[in-house]
C-alpha positions in Angstrom: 0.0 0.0 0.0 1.3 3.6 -0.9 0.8 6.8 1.2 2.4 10.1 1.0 6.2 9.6 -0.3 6.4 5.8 1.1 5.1 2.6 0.3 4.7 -0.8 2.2 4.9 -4.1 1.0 3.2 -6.8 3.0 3.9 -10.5 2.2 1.4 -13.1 3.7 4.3 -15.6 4.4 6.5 -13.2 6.2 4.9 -11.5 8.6 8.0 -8.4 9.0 7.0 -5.1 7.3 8.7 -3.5 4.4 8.6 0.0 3.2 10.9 2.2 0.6 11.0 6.0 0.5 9.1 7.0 -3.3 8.2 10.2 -4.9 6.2 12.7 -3.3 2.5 12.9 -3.4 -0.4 10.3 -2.6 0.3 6.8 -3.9 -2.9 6.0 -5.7 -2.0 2.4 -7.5 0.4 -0.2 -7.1 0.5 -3.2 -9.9 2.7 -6.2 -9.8 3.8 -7.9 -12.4 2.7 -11.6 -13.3 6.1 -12.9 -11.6 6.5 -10.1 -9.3 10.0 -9.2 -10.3 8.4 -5.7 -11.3 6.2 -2.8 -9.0 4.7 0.2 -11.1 3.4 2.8 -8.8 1.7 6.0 -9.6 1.0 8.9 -7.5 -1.5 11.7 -7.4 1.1 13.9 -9.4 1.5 12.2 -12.1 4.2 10.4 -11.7 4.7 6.8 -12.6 7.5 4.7 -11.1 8.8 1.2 -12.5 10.7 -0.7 -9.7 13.0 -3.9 -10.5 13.3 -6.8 -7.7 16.3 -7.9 -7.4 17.6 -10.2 -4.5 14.8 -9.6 -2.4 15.3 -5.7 -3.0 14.0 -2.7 -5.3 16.3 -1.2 -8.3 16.5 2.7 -8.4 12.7 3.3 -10.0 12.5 4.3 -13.7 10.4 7.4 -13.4 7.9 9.2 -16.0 5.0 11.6 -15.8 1.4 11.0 -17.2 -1.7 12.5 -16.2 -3.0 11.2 -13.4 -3.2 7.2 -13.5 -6.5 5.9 -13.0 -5.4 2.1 -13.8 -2.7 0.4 -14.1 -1.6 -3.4 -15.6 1.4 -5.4 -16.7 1.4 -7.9 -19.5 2.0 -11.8 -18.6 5.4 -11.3 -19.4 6.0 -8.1 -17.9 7.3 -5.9 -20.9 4.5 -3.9 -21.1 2.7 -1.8 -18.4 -0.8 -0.1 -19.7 -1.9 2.9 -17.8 -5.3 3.9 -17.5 -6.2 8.0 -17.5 -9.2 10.1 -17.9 -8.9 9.9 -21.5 -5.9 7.8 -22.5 -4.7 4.5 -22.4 -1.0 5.0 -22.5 1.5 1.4 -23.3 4.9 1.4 -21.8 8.3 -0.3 -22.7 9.1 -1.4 -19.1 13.0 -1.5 -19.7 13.1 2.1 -20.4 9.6 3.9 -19.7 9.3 4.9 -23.2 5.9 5.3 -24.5 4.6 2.6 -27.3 1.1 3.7 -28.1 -1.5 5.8 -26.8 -5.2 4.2 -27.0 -7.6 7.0 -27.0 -10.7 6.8 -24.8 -13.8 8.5 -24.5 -14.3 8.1 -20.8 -12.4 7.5 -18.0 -10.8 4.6 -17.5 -11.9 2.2 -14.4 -9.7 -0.9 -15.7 -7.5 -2.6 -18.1 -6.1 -5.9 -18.6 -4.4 -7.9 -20.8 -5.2 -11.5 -22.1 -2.7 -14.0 -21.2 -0.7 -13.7 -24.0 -0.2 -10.7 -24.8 -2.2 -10.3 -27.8 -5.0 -8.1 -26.8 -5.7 -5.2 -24.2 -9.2 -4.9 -22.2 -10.5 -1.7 -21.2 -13.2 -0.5 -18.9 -15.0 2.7 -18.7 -18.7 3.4 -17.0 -19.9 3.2 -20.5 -17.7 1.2 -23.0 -15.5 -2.2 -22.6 -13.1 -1.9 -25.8 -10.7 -4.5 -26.2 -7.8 -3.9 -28.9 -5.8 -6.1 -30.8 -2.5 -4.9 -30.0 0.2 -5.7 -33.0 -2.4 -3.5 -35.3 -3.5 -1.4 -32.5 -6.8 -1.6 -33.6 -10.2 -2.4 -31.5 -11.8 -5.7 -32.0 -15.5 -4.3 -30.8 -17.2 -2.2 -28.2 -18.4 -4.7 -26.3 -20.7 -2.9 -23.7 -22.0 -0.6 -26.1 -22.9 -3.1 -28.4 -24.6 -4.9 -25.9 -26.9 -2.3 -24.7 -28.0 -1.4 -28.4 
C-alpha cells in the first residue's frame, strides 16, 4: 500500500513489514507484475515509477510523468505496463519507460487488462468495454455498447 512519499509491502508468508521512500504525493495504485519481479506505482502527481526486484530488494525506479493514472496493468510477461487515465490509455516499454502507443478513450478509464498472451488489451470505462488487438493497434469491438444497443 502507498501513502504520502512511502510505500509498504506486506507478504502473507513473512509476517516483518517492508517500506521504501518513493516520490512525493499520494500513492494511488500499485501493480505487480505476473512474476512479481516488477512494482509500477503511480501517485496523485503524475508520476509513474517502475521498480525492479532484485535479491529480495527494489532497483532505483525508472520514473515518468502521465496524467493522473487511474489504472494500471502489466502484461504476462512483464514488458508492457498499460496505464489507465481520464482519456488515455498510454503502453509502456518497461526497460526504459518509453511510450509505445497511446489508445484514446472516450471516458475514464476504471480498468484494463491484458489476455494471457499478450495479444490483446481490455478496457473499462462506466460506458464502453473496448478490447484492442495490439500488433495492429486496432479495436476488435465495443463490447458494452454493443450490448446495450
Amino acid at each position: 500500500m502507498g501513502s504520502a512519499g512511502k510505500i509498504w509491502l506486506a507478504d502473507p508468508d513473512n509476517p516483518v513489514e517492508s517500506s521504501f521512500t518513493a516520490a512525493s504525493g499520494d500513492h494511488t495504485l500499485l501493480a505487480f507484475s505476473a512474476d512479481g519481479s516488477r512494482l509500477a506505482d503511480a501517485n496523485s502527481n503524475g508520476a509513474i515509477n517502475l521498480w525492479q526486484s532484485k535479491d529480495g530488494s527494489l532497483s532505483q525506479p525508472i520514473q515518468f510523468q502521465k496524467p493522473e493514472a487511474l489504472s494500471l496493468a502489466f502484461s504476462q510477461n512483464g514488458k508492457r505496463l498499460a496505464i489507465g487515465t481520464a482519456r488515455n490509455v498510454f503502453l509502456v516499454d518497461t526497460s526504459n519507460g518509453s511510450e509505445i502507443a497511446r489508445i484514446p478513450v472516450s471516458d475514464i478509464v476504471n480498468d484494463i487488462s491484458f489476455t494471457h498472451d499478450g495479444r490483446l488489451l481490455t478496457v473499462a470505462s462506466s460506458n464502453l468495454i473496448q478490447t484492442w488487438e495490439l500488433e495492429s493497434m486496432q479495436p476488435i469491438d465495443d463490447l458494452l455498447q454493443a450490448a446495450c444497443q
